[in-house]
DRENSESE-440576 format. One record per residue (C-alpha): residue in one letter; y, x, z. Coordinates in steps of 0.5 Angstrom, whole numbers, padded with zeros to 4 digits, always signed. Layout:
N
AYXZ...
//
This chain:
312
X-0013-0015+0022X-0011-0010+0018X-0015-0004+0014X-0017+0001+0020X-0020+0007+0018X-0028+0009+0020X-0030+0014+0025X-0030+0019+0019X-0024+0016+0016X-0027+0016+0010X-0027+0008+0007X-0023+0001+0010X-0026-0005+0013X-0027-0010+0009X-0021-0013+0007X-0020-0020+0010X-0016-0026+0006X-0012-0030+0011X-0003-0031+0012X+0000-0025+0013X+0008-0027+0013X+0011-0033+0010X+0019-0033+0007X+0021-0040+0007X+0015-0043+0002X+0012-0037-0001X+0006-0033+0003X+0003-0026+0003X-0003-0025+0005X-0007-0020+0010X-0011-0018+0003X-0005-0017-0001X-0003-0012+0005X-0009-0009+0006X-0010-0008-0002X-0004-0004-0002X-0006+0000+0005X-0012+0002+0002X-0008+0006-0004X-0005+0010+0001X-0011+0012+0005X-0014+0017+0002X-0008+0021+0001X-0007+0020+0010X-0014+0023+0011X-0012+0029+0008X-0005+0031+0010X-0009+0029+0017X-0017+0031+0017X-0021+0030+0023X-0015+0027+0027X-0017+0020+0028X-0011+0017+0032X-0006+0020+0027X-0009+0017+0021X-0009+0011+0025X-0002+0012+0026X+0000+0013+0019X-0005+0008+0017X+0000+0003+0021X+0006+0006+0019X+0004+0005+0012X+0002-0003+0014X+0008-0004+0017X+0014-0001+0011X+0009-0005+0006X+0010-0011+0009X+0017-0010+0010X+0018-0009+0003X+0015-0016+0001X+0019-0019+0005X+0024-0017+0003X+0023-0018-0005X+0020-0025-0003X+0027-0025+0001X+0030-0024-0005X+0027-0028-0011X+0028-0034-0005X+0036-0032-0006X+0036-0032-0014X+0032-0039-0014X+0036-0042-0009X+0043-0038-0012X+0042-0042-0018X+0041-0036-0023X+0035-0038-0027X+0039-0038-0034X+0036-0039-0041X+0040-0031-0042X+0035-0029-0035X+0029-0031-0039X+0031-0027-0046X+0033-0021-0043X+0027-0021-0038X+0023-0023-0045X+0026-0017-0049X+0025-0012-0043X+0016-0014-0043X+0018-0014-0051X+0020-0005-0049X+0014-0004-0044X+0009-0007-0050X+0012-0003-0055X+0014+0004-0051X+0007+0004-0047X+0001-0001-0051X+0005+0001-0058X+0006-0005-0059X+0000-0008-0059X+0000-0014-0055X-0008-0015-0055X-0009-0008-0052X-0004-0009-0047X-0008-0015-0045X-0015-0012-0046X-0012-0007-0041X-0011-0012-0036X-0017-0015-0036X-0019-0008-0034X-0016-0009-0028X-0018-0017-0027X-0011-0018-0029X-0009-0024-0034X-0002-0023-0038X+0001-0029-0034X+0000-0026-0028X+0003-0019-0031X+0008-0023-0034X+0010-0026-0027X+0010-0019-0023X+0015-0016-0029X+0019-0023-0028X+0020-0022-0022X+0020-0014-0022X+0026-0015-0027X+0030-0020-0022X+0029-0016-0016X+0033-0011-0020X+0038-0015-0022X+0039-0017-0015X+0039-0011-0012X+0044-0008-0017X+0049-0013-0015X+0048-0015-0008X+0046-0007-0005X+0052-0004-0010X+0048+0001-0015X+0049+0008-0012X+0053+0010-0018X+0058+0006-0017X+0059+0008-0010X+0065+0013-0009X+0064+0018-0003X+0071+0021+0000X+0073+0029-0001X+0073+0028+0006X+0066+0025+0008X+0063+0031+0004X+0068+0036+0008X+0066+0032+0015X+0058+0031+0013X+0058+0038+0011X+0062+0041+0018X+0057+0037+0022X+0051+0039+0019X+0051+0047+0018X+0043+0048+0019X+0042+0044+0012X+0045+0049+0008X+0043+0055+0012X+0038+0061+0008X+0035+0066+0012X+0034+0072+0009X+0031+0072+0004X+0028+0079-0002X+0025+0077-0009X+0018+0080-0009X+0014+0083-0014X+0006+0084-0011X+0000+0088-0013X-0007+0085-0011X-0015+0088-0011X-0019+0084-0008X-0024+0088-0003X-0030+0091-0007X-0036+0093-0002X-0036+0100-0005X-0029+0102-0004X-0027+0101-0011X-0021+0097-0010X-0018+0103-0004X-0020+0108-0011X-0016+0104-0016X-0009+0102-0011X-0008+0110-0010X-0009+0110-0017X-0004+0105-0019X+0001+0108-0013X+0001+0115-0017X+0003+0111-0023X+0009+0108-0020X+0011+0113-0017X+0011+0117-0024X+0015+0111-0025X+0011+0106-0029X+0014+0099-0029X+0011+0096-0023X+0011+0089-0027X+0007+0092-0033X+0002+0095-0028X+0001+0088-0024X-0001+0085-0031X-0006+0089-0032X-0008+0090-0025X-0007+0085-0020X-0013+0080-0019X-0009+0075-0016X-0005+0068-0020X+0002+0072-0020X-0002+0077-0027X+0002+0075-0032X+0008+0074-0029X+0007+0081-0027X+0007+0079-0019X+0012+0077-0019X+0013+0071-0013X+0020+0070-0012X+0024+0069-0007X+0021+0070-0001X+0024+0068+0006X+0020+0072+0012X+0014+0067+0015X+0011+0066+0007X+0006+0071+0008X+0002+0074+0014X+0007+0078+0019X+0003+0085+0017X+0007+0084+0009X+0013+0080+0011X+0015+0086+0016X+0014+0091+0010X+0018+0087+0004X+0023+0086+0009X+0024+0093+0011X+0024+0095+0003X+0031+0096+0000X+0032+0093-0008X+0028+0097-0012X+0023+0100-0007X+0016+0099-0007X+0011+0099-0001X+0005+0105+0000X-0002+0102+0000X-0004+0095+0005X-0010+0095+0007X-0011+0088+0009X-0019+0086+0010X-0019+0081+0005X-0015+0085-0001X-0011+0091-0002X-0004+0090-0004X+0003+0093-0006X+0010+0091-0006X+0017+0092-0009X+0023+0088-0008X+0027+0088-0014X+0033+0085-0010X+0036+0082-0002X+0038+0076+0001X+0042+0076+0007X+0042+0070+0012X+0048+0065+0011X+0050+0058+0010X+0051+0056+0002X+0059+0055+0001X+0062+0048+0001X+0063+0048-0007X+0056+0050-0007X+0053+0044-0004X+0059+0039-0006X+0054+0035-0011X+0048+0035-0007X+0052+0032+0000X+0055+0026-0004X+0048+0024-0008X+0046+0025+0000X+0052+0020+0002X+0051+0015-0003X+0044+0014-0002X+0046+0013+0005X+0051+0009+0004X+0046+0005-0001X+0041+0004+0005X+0047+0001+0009X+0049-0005+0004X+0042-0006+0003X+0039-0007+0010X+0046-0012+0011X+0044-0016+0005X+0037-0016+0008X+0041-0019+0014X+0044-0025+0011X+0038-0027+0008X+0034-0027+0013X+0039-0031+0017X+0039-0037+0011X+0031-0037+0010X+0026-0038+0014X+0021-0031+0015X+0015-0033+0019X+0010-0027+0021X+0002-0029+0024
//
């Protein structure tokens, strides 16, 4: 049985050691499994309070890409050692790699990397183990899946990903806002100080300099400054004022019951969809993931036809 989650969803059940998967004569275990769960469980409960079935749901998602992921990494090293690709060159290139992570991460020092590891309960022969096969699923990946830059997209794919996928590349409208922000004091002070920073604007004080000095909110120093906004960011009440304002306007004052606020659009967005040229990078990078994904999941497919994958 894999992790569950509690009624509070708070801690895992106690993790249980027994056969998981086999690929032809390695194993992996409901405890390997459920240790790699846990990790991903916090993160879970939070992005899902208070929904058990949910979590629960993503909780076996989550269980089931894990397995899937060993075995496709136990596939793969069943596939370099039956393919004969142990080599005396392997092992020097595998040893220069573990030789670079010493040096770039533990400074070199081999005793601090291995004081670390027994932090961990780990020994160095079985970190040097999982960097071993680190590296050759690496290698192996990179030439059975094709590495996604060496992959080229036609002129043409890009035109028809492009064409058929319009709500990708479409912007809303869109203003570049500065904002003001006084919290609300229960004397009225806050109404008190926005009239007097109304007044100042319409003298003509740069609102930025009065949002550094007034504004109570994250976006002081940068002088209120928010950004470009489309119309669902903020509450209704202030969207549908920043959006009726022209470049370089300001807002009066808006009373909100938890602060007081002013706005000025310093420039507009209209709607519409980013020209090809515009995207051309970002849907080849797309395509060549895709096309990544798709040689990857055949190379799986051949394996598994060849090895033995039993699941309990």
């Amino acid at each position: 049985m894999l992790l569950c989650l509690t009624a509070r969803a708070k801690a895992p059940a106690e993790v249980v050691t027994g056969l998981a998967v086999t690929v032809h004569d390695s194993v992996i275990t409901l405890g390997e499994i459920n240790g790699l769960v846990s990790q991903g469980i916090p993160t879970i409960t939070k992005n899902f309070p208070g929904d058990l079935p949910r979590q629960q749901l993503e909780v076996k998602k989550l269980s089931d890409s894990i397995i899937e992921a060993m075995v496709e990494d136990k596939l793969i090293l069943h596939d370099f050692v039956t393919a004969g690709f142990v080599t005396n060159v392997l092992e020097a290139f595998i040893d220069e790699r573990i030789q670079e992570t010493i040096q770039h991460q533990y400074y070199g020092d081999r005793a601090r990397l291995i004081r670390s590891l027994h932090e961990e309960g780990l020994t160095y022969e079985s970190w040097r183990r999982s960097q071993r096969d680190h590296w050759i699923i690496t290698i192996m990946k990179d030439q059975n899946a094709s590495h996604i830059t060496k992959i080229l997209v036609s002129p043409l794919k890009i035109q028809q990903y492009y064409d058929a996928h319009p709500d990708e590349f479409k912007l809303e409208d869109q203003v570049k806002l500065r904002m003001i922000v006084l919290t609300n004091a229960p004397d009225g002070s806050s109404q008190k100080l926005a009239r007097e920073i109304l007044a100042k604007l319409d003298s003509g004080v740069p609102f930025a300099e009065l949002a550094s000095i007034y504004s109570a909110d994250g976006q002081r120093n940068p002088g209120g400054d928010r950004g470009w906004i489309t119309v669902n960011l903020f509450k209704k009440s202030l969207s549908k004022v920043a959006f009726s304002l022209k470049p370089g306007e300001h807002s009066g004052i808006l009373e909100e019951p938890e602060a007081c606020y002013l706005l000025m659009v310093e420039d507009v967005k209209t709607a519409h969809v980013k020209p090809l040229m515009e995207v051309r990078g970002e849907i080849d990078k797309t395509l060549r993931s895709q096309e990544n994904g798709r040689l990857f999941q055949l190379w799986m497919q051949r394996l598994k036809r060849k090895t033995s994958v039993l699941y309990y």
